[in-house]
LOLUM-51064 format. One record per residue (C-alpha): x, y, z. Coordinates in steps of 0.001 Angstrom, whole numbers, plus 500000, padded with zeros to 6 digits. Example, Ala and Ser with C-alpha at 12.3 -4.5 7.8 and 13.67 -1.06 7.14 Angstrom:
// LOLUM-51064
px:512300	py:495500	pz:507800;
px:513670	py:498940	pz:507140;
// end
This chain:
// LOLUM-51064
px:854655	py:937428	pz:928752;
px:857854	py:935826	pz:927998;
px:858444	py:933256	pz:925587;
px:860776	py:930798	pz:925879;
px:863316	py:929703	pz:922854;
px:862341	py:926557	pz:920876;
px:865969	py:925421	pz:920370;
px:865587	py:924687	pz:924532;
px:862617	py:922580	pz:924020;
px:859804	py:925755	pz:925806;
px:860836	py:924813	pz:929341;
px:860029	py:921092	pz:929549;
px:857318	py:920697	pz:932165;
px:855978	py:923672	pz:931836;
px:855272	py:923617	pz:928499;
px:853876	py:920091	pz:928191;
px:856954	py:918309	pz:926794;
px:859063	py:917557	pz:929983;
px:862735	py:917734	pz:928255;
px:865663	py:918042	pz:930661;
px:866837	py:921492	pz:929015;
px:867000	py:925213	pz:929959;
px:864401	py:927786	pz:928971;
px:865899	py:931023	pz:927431;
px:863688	py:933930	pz:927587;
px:864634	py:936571	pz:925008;
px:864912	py:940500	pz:926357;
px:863355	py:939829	pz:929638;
px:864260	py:941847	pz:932266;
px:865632	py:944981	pz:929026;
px:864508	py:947756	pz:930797;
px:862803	py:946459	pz:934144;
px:863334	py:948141	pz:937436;
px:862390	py:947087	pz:940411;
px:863391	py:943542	pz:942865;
px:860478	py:941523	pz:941512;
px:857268	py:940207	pz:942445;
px:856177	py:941752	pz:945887;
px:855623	py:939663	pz:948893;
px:851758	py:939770	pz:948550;
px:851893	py:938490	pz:944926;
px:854402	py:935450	pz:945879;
px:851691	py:934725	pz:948944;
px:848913	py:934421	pz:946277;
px:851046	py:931938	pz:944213;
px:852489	py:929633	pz:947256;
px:848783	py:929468	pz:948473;
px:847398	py:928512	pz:944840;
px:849881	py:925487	pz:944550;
px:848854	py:924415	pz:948163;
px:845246	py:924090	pz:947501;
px:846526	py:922992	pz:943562;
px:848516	py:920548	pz:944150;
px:847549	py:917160	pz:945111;
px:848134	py:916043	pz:948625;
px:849844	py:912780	pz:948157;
px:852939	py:914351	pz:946024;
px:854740	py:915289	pz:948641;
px:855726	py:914584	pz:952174;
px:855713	py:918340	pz:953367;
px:854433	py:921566	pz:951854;
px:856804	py:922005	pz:948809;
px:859172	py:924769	pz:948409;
px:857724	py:927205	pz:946433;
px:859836	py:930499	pz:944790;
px:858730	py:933082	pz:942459;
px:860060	py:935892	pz:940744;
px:858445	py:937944	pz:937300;
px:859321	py:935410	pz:935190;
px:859364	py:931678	pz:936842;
px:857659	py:929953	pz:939169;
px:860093	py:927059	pz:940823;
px:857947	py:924299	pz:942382;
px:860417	py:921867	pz:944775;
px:859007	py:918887	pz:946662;
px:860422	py:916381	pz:948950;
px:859952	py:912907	pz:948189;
px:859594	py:909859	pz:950693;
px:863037	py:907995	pz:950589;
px:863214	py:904640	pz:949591;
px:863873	py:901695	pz:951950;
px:867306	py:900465	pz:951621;
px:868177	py:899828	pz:955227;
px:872150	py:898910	pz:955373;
px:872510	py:899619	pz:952142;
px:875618	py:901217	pz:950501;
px:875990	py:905511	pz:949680;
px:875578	py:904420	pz:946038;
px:872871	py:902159	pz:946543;
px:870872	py:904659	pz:948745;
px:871356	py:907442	pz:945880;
px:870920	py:904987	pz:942938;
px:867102	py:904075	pz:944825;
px:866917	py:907478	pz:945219;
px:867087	py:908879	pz:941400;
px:864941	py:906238	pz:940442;
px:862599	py:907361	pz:942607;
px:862487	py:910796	pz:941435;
px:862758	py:909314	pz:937979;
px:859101	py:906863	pz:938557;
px:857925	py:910398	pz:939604;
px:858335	py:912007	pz:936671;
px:856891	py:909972	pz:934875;
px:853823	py:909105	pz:936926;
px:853027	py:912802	pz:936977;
px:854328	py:914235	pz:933916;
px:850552	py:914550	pz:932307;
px:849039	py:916428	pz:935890;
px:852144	py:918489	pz:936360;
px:851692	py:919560	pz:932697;
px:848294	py:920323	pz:933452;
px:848879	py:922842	pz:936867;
px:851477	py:924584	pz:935053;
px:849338	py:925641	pz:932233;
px:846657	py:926716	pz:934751;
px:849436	py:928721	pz:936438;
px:851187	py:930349	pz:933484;
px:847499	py:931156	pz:932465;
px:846654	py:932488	pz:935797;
px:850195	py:933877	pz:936962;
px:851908	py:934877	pz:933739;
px:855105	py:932863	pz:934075;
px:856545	py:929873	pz:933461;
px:856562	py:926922	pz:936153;
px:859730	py:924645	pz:936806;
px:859287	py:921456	pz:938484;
px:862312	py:919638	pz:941099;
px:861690	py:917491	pz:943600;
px:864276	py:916587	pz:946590;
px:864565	py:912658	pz:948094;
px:867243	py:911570	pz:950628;
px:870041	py:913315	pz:949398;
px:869587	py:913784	pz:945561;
px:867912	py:917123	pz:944211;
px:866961	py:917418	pz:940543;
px:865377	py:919864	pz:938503;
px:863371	py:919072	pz:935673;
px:863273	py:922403	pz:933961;
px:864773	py:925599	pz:934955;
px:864003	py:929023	pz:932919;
px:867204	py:930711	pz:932301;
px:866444	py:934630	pz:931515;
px:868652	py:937720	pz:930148;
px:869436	py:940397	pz:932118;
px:870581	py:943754	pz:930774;
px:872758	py:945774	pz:933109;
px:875868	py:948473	pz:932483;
px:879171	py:947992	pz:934072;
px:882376	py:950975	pz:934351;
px:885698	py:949597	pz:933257;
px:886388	py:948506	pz:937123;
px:884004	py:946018	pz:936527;
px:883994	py:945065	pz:933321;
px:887967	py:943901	pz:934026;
px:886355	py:941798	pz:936682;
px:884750	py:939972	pz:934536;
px:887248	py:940068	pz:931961;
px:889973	py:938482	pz:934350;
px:887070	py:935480	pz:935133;
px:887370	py:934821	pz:931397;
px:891179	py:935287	pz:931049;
px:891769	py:932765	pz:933956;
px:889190	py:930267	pz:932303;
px:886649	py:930627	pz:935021;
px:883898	py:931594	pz:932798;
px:883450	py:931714	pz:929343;
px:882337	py:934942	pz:928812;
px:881409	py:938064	pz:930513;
px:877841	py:937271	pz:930371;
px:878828	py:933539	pz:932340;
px:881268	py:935586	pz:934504;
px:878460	py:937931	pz:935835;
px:876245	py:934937	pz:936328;
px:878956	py:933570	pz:938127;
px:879794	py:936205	pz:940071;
px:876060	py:936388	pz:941237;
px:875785	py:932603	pz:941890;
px:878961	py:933471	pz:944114;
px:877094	py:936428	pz:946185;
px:874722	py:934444	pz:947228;
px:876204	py:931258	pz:948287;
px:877936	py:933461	pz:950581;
px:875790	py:936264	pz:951609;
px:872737	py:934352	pz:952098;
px:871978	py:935338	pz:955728;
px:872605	py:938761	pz:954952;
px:870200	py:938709	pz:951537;
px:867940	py:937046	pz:954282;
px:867624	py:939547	pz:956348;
px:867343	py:941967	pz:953085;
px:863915	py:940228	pz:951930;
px:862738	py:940326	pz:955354;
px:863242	py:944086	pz:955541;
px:861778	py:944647	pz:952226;
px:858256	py:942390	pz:952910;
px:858330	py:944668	pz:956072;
px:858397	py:947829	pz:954243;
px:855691	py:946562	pz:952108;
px:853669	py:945632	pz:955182;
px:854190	py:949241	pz:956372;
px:852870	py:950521	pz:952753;
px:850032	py:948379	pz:952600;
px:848835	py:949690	pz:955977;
px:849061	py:953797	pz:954674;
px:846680	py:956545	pz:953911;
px:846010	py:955136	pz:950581;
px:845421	py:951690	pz:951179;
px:842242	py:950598	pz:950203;
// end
């Protein structure tokens, strides 16, 4: 199991002490091939936070994404009333409602994501969504080892030169965060075909 840094505070929430600070997980993902958790496995966790967590939280079924390491739990909040109210008004009601949140349910959040990192093996971040301000409470930022040829590498290397990024490491993060604002119906359509070939493998000779 991965353990998070204590200079980042052990991911906030799901660690018990709520801090508004990245999670750094040393060497994870050194060595790991693969794309992940399968489909099945991220089924199991969505429908453990259903039945988990409690029904007045949310207005809909929260937004649930998981991967080896982290489990990202985002809800949607009920807006506040501020009929003919101004843009900043309307987003000023709307972080201090996701601020009374956080603080109403900073003890029971603590509590589900120590059942899940028990259960699941992976850290839980918390965010919730309400009229038009998002905010994550802890995110679990994570390592990954990977080789690159000198085509590449001067990619990455002209990112930092040109002040995008401040090092290869942020460029490839970057560059990654760049894929898939703009490739996200095609990396869509990618998941979809990969939960279908695991549907297909499930259903072979050696299922049980």
């Amino acid at each position: 199991m991965n353990t998070p840094q204590e200079d980042s505070a052990a991911a906030g929430d799901a660690a018990g002490t709520d801090n508004d600070t990245n999670a750094s997980s040393q060497g994870a993902g050194a060595g790991q091939g693969g794309t992940g958790q399968g489909n099945g496995a991220t089924e199991e966790v969505r429908g453990w936070f259903s039945g988990r967590l409690p029904g007045d939280w949310f207005t809909a079924t929260p937004q649930i994404q998981a991967d080896r390491e982290e489990i990202t739990v985002v809800g949607v909040l009920p807006a506040p009333e501020t009929a003919g109210g101004s843009d900043a008004e309307r987003a000023a009601a709307a972080e201090g409602r996701i601020r009374r949140f956080r603080e109403e349910t900073r003890g029971r959040r603590i509590e589900i994501a120590r059942e899940a990192e028990h259960k699941f093996r992976r850290k839980v971040s918390w965010g919730v969504t309400c009229a038009e301000v998002t905010e994550m409470f802890t995110t679990l930022s994570v390592p990954v080892m990977t080789r690159l040829r000198q085509p590449e590498r001067r990619v990455l290397d002209t990112l930092v030169d040109a002040g995008v990024a401040r090092s290869r490491s942020d460029a490839l993060a970057w560059c990654v965060r760049l894929t898939g604002e703009n490739a996200d119906a095609w990396l869509s359509r990618l998941r979809a075909a990969l939960r279908h070939v695991e549907e297909v493998r499930d259903q072979g000779p050696g299922a049980a």
